[in-house]
N, C-alpha and C positions, 0 to 999 in steps of 0.2 A: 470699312474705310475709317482713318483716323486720323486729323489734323493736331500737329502737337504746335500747344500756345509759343514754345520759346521760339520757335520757326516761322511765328508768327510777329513775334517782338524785332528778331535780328530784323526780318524783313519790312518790318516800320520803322527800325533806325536806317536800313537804306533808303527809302523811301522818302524817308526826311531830310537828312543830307541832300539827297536829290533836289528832294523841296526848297530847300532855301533859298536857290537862285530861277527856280524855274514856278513857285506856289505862286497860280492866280489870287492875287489879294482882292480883287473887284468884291466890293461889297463889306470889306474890313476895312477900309479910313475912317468912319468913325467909331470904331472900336481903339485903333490906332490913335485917333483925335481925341478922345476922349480918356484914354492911358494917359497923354503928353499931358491933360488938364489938369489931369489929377495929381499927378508928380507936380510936387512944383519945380521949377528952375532953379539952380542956386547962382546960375551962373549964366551972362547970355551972351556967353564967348558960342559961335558957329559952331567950333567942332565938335564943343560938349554937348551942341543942344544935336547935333546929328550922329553921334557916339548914343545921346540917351533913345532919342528913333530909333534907332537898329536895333539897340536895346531892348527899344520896348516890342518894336516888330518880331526881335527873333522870340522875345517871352512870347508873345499874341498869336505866334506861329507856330510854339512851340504847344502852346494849350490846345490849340486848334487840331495840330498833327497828334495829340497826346487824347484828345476826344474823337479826332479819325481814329487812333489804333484799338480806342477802347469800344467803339462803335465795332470795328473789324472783329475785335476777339469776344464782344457780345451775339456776334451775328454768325461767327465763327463754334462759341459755345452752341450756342441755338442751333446752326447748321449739325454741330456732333452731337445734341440733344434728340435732333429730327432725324439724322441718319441711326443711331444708336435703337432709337424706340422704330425705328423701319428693320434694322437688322432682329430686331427682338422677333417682329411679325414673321422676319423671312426663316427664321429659327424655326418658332412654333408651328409656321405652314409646313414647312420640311418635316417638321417630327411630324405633324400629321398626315403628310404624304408616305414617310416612312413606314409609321402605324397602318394606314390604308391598305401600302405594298405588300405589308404583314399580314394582313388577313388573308386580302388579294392570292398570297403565295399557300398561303394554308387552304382558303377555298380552293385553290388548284389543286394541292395535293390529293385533297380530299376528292376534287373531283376525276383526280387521275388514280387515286386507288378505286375509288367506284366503279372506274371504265377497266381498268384489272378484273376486277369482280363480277364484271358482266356475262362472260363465256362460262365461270363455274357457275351462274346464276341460270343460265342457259341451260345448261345438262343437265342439273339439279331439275328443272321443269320440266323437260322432255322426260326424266326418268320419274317423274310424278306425274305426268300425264299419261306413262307406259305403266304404272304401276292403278293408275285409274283406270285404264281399258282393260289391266289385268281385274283388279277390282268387280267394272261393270260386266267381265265375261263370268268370273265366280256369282256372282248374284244371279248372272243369268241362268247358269247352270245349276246351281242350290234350287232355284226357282221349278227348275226341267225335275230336279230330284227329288225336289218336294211333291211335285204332280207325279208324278212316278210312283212313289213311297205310296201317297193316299190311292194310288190304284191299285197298289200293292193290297194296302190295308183291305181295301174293299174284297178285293180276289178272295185274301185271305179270311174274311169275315165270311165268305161265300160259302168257300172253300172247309171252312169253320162248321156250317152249318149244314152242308152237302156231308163231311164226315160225322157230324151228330146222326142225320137220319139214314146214312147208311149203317151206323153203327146199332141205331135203334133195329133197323129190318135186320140187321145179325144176329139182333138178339132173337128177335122173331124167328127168323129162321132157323138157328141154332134150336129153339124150342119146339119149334113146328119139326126138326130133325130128328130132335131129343124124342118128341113123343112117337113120330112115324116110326125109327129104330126100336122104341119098346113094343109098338104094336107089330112091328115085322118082327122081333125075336119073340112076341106072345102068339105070334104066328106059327113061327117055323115050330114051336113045343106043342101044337094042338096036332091030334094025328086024323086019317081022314074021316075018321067015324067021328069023331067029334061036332062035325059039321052037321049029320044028320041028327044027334041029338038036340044038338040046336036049334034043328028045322023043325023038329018033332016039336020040339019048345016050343 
């Protein structure tokens, strides 16, 4: 809003015109009486002395409407001083409404890409929690393989040891076989006399 002074002047010369016939004087006769004192008279013909009254009324009226107008366009400055420094505030709230808006709208964004990213956030976890029960089913079964294996181990340490001592009684036997075969082939070459000589022995 912006009040322009010369708008302000035309309309204190209407204003005045106005005034000349219709300005309450109450309270200006002796500013009036005191003008007439100070001029002196040169002359104390009537009409000059009511020529120099009007005179002096319209100057007294004229100073008077002339510190109305400057009153008006002081109050007037002041009023576009006070609206001017109110339009500054209503500026700067606006940019900072605007700025606010601006976040406002990026916080949105942000929160509407995050609610996008909620469902691939979704599968992503279900297939990490599927991947966890695959997980806790391998440990489980590592676990089943490992107790398996150490029975294994055991068996075969058993198994280990069951073939050591059958291996040892092979040899045994084998020997025990070895000797019984040379004593049955120093058998079958003895003929049956032999036997009595031996007895005879």
């Amino acid at each position: 809003m912006s009040i322009q002074p010369k708008n302000l002047i035309e309309q204190a010369d209407i204003n005045r015109e106005a005034s000349e016939q219709a300005l309450d004087t109450i309270g200006l006769d002796h500013i009036f009486k005191w003008a007439s004192d100070v001029i002196p008279d040169g002359n104390g013909d009537g009409r000059v002395q009511l020529a120099k009254e009007k005179r002096i009324r319209r100057q007294v009226l004229e100073i008077v409407q002339q510190a109305r107008e400057d009153k008006v366009l002081a109050d007037a400055n002041h009023e576009i001083n006070y609206l001017q420094r109110r339009v500054i505030a209503l500026l700067t709230k606006i940019q900072d409404v605007v700025e606010e808006n601006s976040l406002l709208k990026q916080i949105m964004l942000t929160q509407l890409y995050s609610l996008q990213q909620v469902p691939a956030l979704e599968r992503e976890l279900r297939e990490l929690k599927s991947i966890q029960c695959e997980k806790d089913s391998a440990v489980t079964e590592r676990r089943y393989l490992m107790d398996g294996l150490t029975k294994l181990k055991v068996e075969r340490d058993y198994l280990e040891g069951v073939l050591i001592a059958a291996e040892t009684e092979n040899s045994r036997v084998a020997k025990l076989l070895k000797s019984t075969s040379e004593e049955l082939t120093l058998s079958k070459t003895k003929k049956w006399w032999h036997a009595l000589f031996a007895w005879r022995n």
